[in-house]
PDB file of N, CA, C and O in Angstrom, chain B, residues numbered from 101:
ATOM      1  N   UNK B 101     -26.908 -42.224 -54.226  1.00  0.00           N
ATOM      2  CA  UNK B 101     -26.844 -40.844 -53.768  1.00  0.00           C
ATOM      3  C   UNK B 101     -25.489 -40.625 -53.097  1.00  0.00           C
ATOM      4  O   UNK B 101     -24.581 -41.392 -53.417  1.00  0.00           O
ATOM      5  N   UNK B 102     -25.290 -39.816 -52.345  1.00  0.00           N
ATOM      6  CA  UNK B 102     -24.248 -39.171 -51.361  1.00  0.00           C
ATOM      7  C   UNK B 102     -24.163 -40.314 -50.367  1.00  0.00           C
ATOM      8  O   UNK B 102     -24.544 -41.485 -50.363  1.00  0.00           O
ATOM      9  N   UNK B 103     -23.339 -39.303 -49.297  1.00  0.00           N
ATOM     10  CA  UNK B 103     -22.842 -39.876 -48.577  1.00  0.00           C
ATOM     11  C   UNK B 103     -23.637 -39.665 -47.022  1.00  0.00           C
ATOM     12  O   UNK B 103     -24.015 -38.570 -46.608  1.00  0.00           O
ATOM     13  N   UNK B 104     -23.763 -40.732 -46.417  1.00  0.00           N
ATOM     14  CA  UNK B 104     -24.506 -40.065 -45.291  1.00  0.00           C
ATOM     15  C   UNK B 104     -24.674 -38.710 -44.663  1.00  0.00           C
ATOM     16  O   UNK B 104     -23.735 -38.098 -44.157  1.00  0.00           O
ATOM     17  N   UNK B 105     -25.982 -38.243 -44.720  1.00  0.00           N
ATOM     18  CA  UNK B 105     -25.623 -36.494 -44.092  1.00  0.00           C
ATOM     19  C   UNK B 105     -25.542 -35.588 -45.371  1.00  0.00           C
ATOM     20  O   UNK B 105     -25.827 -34.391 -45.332  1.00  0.00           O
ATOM     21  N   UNK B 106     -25.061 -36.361 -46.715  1.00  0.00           N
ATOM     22  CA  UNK B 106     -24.652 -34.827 -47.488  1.00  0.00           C
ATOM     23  C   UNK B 106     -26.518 -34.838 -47.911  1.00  0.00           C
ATOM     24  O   UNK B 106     -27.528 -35.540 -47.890  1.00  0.00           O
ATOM     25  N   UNK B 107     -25.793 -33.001 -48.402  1.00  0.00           N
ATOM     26  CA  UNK B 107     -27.418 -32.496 -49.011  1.00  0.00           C
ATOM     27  C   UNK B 107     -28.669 -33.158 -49.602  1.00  0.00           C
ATOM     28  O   UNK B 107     -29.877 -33.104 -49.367  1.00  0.00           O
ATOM     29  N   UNK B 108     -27.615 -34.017 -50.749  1.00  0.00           N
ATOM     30  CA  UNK B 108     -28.354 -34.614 -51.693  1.00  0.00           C
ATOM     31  C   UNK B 108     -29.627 -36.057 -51.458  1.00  0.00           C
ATOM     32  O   UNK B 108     -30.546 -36.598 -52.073  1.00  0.00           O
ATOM     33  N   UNK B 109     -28.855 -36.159 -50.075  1.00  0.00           N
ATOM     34  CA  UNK B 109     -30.017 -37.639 -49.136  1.00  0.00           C
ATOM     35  C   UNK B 109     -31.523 -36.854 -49.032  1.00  0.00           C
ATOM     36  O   UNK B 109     -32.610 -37.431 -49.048  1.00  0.00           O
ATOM     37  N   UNK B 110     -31.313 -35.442 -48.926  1.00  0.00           N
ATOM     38  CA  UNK B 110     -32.588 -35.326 -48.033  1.00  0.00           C
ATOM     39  C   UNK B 110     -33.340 -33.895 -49.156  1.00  0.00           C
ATOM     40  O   UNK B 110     -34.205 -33.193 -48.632  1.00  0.00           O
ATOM     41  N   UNK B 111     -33.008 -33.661 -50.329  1.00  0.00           N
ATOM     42  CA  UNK B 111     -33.164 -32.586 -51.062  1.00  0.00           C
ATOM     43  C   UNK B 111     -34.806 -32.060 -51.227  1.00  0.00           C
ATOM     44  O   UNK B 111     -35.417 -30.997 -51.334  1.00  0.00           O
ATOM     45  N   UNK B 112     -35.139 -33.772 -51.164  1.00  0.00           N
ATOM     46  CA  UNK B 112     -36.950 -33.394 -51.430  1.00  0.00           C
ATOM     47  C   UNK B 112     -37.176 -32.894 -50.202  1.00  0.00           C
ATOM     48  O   UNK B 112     -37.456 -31.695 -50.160  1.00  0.00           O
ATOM     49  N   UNK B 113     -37.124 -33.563 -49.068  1.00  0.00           N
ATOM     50  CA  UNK B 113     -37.467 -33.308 -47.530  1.00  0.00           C
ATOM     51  C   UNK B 113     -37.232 -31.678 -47.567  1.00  0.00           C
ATOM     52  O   UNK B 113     -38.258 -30.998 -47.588  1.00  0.00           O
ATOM     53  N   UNK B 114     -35.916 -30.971 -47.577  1.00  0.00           N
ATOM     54  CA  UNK B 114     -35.707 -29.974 -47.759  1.00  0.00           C
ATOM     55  C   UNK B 114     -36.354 -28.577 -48.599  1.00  0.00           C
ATOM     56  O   UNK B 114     -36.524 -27.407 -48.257  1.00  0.00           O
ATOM     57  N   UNK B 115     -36.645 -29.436 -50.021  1.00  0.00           N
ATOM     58  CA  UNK B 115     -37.721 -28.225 -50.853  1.00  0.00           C
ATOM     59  C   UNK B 115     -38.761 -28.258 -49.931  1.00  0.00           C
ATOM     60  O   UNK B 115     -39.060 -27.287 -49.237  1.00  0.00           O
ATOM     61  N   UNK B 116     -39.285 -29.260 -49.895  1.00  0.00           N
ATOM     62  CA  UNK B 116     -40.787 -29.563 -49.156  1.00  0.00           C
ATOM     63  C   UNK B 116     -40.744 -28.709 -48.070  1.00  0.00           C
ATOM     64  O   UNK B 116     -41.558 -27.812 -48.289  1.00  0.00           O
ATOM     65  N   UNK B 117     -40.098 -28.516 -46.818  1.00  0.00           N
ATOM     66  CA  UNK B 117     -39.680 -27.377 -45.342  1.00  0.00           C
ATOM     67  C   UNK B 117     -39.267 -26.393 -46.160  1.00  0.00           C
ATOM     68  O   UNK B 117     -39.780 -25.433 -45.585  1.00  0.00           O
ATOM     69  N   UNK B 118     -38.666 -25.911 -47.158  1.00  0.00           N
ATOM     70  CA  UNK B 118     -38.583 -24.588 -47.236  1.00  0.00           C
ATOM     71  C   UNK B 118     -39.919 -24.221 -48.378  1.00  0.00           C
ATOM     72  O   UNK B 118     -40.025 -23.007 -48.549  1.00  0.00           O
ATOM     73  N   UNK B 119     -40.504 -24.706 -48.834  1.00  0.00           N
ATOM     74  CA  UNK B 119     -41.829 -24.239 -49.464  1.00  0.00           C
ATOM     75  C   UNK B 119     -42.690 -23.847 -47.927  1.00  0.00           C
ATOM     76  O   UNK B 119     -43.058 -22.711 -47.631  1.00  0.00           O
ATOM     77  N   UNK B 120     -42.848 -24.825 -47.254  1.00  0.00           N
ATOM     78  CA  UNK B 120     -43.843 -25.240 -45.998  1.00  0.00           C
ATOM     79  C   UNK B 120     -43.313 -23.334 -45.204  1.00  0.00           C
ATOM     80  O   UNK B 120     -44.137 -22.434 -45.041  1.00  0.00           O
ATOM     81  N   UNK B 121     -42.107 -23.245 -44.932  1.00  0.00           N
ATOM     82  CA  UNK B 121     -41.865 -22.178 -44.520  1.00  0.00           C
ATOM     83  C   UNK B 121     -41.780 -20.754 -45.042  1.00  0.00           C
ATOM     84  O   UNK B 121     -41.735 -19.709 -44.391  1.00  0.00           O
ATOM     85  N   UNK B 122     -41.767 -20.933 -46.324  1.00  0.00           N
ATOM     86  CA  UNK B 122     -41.821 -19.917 -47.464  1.00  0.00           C
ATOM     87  C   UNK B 122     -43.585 -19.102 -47.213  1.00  0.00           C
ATOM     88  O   UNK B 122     -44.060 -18.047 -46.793  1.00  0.00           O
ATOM     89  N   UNK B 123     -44.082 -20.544 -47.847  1.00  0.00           N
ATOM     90  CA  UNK B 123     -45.452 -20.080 -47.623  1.00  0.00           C
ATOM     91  C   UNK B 123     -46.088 -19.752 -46.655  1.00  0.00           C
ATOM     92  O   UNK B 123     -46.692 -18.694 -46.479  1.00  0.00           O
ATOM     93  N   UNK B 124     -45.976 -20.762 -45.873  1.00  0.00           N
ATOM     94  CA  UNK B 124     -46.806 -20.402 -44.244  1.00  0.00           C
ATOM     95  C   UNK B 124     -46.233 -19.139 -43.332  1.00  0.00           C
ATOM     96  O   UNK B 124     -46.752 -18.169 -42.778  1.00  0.00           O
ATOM     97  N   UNK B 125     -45.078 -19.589 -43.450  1.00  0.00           N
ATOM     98  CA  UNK B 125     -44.726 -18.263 -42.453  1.00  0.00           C
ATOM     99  C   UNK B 125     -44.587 -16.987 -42.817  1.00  0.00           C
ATOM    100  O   UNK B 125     -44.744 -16.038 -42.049  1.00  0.00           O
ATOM    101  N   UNK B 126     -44.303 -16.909 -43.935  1.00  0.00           N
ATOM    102  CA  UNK B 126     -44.259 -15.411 -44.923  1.00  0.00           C
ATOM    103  C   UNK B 126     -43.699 -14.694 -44.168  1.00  0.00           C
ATOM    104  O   UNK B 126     -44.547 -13.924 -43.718  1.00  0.00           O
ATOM    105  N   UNK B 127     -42.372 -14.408 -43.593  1.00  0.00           N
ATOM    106  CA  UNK B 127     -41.711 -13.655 -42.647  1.00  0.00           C
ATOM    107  C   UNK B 127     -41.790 -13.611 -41.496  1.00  0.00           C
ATOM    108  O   UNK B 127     -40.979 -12.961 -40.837  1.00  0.00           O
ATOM    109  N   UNK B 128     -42.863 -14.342 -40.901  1.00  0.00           N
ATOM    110  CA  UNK B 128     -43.218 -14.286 -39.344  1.00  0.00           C
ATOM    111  C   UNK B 128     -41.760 -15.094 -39.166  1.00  0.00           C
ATOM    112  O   UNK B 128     -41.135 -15.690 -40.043  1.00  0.00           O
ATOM    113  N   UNK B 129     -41.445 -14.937 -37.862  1.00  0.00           N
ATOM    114  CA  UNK B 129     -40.495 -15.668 -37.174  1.00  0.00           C
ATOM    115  C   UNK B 129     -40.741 -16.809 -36.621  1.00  0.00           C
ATOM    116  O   UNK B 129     -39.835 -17.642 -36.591  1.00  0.00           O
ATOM    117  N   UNK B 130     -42.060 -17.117 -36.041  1.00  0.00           N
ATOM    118  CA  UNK B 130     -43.101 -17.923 -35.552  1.00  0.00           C
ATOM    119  C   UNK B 130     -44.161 -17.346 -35.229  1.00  0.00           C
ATOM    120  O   UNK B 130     -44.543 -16.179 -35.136  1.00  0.00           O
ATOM    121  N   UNK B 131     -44.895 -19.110 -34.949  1.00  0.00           N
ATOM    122  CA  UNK B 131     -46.489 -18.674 -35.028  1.00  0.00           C
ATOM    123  C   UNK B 131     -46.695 -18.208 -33.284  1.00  0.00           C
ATOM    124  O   UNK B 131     -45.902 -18.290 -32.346  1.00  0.00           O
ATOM    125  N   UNK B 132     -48.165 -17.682 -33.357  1.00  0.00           N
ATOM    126  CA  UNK B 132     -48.761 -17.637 -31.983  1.00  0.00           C
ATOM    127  C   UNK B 132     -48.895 -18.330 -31.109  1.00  0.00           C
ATOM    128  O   UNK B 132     -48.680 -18.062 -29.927  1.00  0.00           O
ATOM    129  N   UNK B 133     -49.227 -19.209 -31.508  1.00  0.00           N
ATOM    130  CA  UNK B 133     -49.843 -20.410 -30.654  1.00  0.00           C
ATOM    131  C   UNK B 133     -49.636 -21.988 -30.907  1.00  0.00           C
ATOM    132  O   UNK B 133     -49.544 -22.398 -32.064  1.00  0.00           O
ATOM    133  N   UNK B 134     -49.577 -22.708 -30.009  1.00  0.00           N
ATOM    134  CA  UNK B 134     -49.550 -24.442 -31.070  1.00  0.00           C
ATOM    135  C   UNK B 134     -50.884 -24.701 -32.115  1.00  0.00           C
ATOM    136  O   UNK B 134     -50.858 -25.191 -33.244  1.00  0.00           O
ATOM    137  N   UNK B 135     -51.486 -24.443 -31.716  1.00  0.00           N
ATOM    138  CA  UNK B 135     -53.119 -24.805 -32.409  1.00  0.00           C
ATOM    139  C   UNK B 135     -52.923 -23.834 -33.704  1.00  0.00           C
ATOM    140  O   UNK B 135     -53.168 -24.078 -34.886  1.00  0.00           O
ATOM    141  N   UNK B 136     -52.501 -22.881 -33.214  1.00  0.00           N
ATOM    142  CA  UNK B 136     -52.485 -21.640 -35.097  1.00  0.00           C
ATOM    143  C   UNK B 136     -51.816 -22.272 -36.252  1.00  0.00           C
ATOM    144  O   UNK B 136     -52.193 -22.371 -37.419  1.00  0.00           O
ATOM    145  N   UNK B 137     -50.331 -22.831 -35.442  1.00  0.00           N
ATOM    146  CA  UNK B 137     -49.247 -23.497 -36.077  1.00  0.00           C
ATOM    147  C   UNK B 137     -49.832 -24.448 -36.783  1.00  0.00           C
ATOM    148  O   UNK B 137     -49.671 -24.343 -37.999  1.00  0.00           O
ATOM    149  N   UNK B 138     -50.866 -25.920 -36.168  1.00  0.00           N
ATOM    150  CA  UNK B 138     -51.264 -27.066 -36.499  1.00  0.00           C
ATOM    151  C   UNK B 138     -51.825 -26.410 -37.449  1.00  0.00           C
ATOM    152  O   UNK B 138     -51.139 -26.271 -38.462  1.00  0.00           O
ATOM    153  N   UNK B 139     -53.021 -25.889 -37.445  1.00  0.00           N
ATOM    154  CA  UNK B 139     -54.120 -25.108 -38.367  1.00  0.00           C
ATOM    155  C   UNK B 139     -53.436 -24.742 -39.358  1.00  0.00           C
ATOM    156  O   UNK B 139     -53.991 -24.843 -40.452  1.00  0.00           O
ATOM    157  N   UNK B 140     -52.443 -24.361 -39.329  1.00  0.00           N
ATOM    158  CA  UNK B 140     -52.169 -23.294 -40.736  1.00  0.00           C
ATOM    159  C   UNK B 140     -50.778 -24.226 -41.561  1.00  0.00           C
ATOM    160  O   UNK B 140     -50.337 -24.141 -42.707  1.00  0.00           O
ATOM    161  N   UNK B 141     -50.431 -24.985 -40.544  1.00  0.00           N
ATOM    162  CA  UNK B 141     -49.603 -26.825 -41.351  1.00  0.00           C
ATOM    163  C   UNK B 141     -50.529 -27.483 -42.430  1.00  0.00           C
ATOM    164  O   UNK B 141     -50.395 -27.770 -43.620  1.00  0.00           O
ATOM    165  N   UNK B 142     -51.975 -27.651 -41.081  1.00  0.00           N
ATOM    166  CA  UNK B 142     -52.550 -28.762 -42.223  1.00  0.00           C
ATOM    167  C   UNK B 142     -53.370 -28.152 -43.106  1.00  0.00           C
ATOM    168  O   UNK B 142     -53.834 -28.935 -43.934  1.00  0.00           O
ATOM    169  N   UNK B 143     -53.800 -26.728 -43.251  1.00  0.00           N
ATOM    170  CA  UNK B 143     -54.059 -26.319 -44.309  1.00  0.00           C
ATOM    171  C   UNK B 143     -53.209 -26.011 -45.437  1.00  0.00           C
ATOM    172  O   UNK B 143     -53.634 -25.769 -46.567  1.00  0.00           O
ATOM    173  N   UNK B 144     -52.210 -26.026 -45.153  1.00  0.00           N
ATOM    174  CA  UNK B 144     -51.142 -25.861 -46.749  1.00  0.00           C
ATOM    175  C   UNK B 144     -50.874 -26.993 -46.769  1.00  0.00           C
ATOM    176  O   UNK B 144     -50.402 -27.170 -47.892  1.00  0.00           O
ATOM    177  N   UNK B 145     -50.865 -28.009 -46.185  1.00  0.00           N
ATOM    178  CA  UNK B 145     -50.292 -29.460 -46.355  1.00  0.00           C
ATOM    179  C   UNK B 145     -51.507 -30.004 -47.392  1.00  0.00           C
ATOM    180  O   UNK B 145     -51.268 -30.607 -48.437  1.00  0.00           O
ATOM    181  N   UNK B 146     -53.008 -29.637 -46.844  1.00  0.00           N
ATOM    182  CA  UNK B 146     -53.676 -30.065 -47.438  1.00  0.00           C
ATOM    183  C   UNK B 146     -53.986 -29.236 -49.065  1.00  0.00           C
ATOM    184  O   UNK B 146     -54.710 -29.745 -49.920  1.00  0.00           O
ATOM    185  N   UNK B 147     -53.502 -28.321 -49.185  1.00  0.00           N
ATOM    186  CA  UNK B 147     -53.620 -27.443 -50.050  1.00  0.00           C
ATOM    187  C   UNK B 147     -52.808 -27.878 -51.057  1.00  0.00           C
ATOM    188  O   UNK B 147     -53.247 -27.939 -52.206  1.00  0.00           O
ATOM    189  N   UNK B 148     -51.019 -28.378 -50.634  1.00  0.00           N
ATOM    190  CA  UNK B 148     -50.097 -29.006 -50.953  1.00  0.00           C
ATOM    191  C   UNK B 148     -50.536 -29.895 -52.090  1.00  0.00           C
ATOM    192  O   UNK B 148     -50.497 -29.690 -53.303  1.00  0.00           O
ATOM    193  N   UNK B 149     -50.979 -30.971 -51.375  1.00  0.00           N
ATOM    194  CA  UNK B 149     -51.267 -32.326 -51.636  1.00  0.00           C
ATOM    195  C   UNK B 149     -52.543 -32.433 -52.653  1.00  0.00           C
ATOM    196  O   UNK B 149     -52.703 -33.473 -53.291  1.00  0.00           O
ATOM    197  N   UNK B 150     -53.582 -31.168 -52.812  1.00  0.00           N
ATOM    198  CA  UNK B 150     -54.691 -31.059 -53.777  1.00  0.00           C
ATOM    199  C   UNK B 150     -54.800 -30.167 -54.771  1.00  0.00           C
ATOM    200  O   UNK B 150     -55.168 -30.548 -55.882  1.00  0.00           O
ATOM    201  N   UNK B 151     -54.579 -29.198 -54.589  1.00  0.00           N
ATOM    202  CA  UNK B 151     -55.120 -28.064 -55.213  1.00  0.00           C
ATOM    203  C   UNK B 151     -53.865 -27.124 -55.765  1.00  0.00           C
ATOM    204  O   UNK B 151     -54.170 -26.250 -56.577  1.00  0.00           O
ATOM    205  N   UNK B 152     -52.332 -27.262 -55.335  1.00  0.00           N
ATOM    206  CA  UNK B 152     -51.650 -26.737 -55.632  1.00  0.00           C
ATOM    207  C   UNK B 152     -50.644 -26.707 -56.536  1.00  0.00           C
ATOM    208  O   UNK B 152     -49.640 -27.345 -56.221  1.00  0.00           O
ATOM    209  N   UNK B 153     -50.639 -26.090 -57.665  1.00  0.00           N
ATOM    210  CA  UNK B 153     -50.093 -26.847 -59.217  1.00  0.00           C
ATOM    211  C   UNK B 153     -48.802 -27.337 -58.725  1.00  0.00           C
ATOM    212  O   UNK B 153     -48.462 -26.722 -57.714  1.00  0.00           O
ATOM    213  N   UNK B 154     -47.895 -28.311 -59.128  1.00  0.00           N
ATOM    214  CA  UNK B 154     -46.468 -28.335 -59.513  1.00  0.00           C
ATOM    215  C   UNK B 154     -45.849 -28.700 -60.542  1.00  0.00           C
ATOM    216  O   UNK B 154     -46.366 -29.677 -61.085  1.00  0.00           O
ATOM    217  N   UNK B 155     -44.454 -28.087 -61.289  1.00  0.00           N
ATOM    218  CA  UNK B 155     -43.849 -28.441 -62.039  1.00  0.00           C
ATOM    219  C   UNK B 155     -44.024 -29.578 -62.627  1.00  0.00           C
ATOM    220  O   UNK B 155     -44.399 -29.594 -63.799  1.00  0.00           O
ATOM    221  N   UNK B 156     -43.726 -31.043 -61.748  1.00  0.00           N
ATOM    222  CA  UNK B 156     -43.614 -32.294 -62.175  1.00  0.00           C
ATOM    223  C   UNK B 156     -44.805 -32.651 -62.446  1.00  0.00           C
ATOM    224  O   UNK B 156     -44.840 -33.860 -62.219  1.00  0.00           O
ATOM    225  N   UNK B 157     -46.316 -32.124 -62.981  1.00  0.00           N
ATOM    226  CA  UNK B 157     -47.316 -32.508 -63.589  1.00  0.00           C
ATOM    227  C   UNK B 157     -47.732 -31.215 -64.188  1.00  0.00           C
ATOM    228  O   UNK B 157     -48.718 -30.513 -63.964  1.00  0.00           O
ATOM    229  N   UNK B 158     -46.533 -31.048 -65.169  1.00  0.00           N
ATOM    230  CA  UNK B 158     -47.137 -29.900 -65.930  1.00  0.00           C
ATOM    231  C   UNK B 158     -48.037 -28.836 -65.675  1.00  0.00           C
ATOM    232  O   UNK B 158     -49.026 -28.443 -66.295  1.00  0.00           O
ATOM    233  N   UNK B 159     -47.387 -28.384 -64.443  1.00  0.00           N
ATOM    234  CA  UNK B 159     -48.407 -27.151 -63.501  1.00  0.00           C
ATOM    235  C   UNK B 159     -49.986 -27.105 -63.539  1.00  0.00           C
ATOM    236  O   UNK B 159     -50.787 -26.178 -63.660  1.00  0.00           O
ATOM    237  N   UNK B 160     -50.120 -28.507 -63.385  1.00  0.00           N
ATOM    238  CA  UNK B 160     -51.601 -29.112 -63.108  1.00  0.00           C
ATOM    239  C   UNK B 160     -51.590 -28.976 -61.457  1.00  0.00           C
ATOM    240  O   UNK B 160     -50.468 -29.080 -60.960  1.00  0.00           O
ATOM    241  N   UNK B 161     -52.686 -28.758 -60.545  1.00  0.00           N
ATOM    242  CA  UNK B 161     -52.945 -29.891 -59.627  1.00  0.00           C
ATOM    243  C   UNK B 161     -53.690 -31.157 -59.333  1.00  0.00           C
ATOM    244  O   UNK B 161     -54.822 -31.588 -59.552  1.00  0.00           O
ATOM    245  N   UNK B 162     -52.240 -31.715 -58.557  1.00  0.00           N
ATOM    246  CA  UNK B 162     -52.694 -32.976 -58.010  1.00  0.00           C
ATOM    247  C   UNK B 162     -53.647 -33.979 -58.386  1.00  0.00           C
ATOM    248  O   UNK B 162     -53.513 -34.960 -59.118  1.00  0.00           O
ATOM    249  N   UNK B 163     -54.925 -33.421 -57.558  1.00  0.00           N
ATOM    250  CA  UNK B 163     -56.152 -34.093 -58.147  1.00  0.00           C
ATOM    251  C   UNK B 163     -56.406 -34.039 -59.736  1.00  0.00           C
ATOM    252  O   UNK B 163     -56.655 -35.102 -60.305  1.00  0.00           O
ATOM    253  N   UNK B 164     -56.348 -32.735 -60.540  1.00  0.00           N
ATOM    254  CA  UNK B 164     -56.589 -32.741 -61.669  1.00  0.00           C
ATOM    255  C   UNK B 164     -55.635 -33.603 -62.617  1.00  0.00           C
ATOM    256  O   UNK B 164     -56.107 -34.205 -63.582  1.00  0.00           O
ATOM    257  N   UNK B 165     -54.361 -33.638 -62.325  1.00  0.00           N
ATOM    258  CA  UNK B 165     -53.017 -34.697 -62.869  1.00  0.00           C
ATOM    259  C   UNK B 165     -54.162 -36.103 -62.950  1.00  0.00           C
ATOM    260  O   UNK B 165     -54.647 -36.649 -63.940  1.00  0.00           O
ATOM    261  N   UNK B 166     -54.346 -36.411 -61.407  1.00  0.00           N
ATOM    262  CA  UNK B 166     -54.854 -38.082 -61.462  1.00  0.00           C
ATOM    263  C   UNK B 166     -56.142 -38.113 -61.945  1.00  0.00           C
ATOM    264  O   UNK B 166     -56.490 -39.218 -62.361  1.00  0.00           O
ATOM    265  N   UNK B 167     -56.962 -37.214 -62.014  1.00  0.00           N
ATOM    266  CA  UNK B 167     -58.510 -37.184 -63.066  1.00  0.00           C
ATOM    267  C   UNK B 167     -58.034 -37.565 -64.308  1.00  0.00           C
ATOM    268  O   UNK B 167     -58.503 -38.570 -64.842  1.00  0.00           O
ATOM    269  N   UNK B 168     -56.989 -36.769 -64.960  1.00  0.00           N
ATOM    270  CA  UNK B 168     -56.871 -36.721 -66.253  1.00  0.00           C
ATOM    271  C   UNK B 168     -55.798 -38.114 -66.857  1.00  0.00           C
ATOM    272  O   UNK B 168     -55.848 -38.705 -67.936  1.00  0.00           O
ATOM    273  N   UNK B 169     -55.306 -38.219 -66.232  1.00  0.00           N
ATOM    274  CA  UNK B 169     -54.194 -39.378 -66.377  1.00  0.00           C
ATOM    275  C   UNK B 169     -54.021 -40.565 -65.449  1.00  0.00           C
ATOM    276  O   UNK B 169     -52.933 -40.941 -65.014  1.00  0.00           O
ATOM    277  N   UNK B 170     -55.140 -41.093 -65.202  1.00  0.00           N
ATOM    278  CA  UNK B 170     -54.953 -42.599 -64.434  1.00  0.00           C
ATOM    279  C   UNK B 170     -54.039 -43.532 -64.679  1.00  0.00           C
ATOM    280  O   UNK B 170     -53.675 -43.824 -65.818  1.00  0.00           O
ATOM    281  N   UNK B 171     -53.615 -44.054 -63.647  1.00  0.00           N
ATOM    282  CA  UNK B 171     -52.138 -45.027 -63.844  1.00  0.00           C
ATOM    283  C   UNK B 171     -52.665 -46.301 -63.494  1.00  0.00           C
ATOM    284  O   UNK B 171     -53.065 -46.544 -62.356  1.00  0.00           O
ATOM    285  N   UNK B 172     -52.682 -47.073 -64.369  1.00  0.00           N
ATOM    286  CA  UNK B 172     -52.953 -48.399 -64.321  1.00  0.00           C
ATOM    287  C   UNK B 172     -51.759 -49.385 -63.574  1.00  0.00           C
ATOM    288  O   UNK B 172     -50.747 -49.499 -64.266  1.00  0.00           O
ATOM    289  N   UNK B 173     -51.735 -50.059 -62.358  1.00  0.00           N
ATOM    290  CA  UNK B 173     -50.483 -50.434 -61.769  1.00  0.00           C
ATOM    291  C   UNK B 173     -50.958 -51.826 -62.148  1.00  0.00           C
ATOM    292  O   UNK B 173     -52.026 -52.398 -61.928  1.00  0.00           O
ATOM    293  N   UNK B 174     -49.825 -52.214 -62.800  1.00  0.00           N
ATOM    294  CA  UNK B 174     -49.738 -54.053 -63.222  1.00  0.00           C
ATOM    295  C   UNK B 174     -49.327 -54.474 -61.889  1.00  0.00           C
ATOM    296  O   UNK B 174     -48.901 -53.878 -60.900  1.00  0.00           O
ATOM    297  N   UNK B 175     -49.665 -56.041 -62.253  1.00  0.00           N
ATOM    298  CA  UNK B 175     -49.956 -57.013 -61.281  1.00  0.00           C
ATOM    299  C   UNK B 175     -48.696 -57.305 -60.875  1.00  0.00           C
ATOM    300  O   UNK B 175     -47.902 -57.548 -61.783  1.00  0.00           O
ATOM    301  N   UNK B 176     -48.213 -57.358 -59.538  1.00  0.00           N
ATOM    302  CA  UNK B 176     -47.227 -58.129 -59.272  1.00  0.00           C
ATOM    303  C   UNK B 176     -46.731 -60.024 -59.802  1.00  0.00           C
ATOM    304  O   UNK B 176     -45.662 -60.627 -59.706  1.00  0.00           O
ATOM    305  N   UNK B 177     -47.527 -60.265 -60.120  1.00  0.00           N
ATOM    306  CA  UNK B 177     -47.169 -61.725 -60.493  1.00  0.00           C
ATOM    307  C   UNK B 177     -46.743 -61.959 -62.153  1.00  0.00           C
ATOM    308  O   UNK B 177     -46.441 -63.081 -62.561  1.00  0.00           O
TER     309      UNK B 177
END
């Protein structure tokens, strides 16, 4: 990759916070409260991570990608 610091080190980290802020905050500037904030993190996080199609599995989600296509991981030895 780059060079320490440039863009390209941290690009996923980056889509990932600007989706996270895209979606969740939808123009708010910030949230209300700490607890609203947590609440409404780990529901798109969890939403993220299950139910929400992406590109890199053929705009499947998540769960449905690994139902349909199990990855058999060979043995280290």
């Amino acid at each position: 990759m780059g060079a320490i610091g440039a863009s390209t080190d941290n690009a996923l980290a980056e889509s990932f916070n600007a989706a996270l802020k895209r979606e969740v905050l939808q123009d708010a500037k910030t949230f209300t409260n700490q607890l609203q904030c947590r609440r409404d993190v780990f529901r798109w996080c969890t939403r993220y991570n299950t139910t929400r199609r992406h590109s890199w599995c053929k705009y499947l989600a998540p769960a449905v990608f690994e139902e349909r296509c199990p990855v058999m991981l060979r043995s280290a030895s």
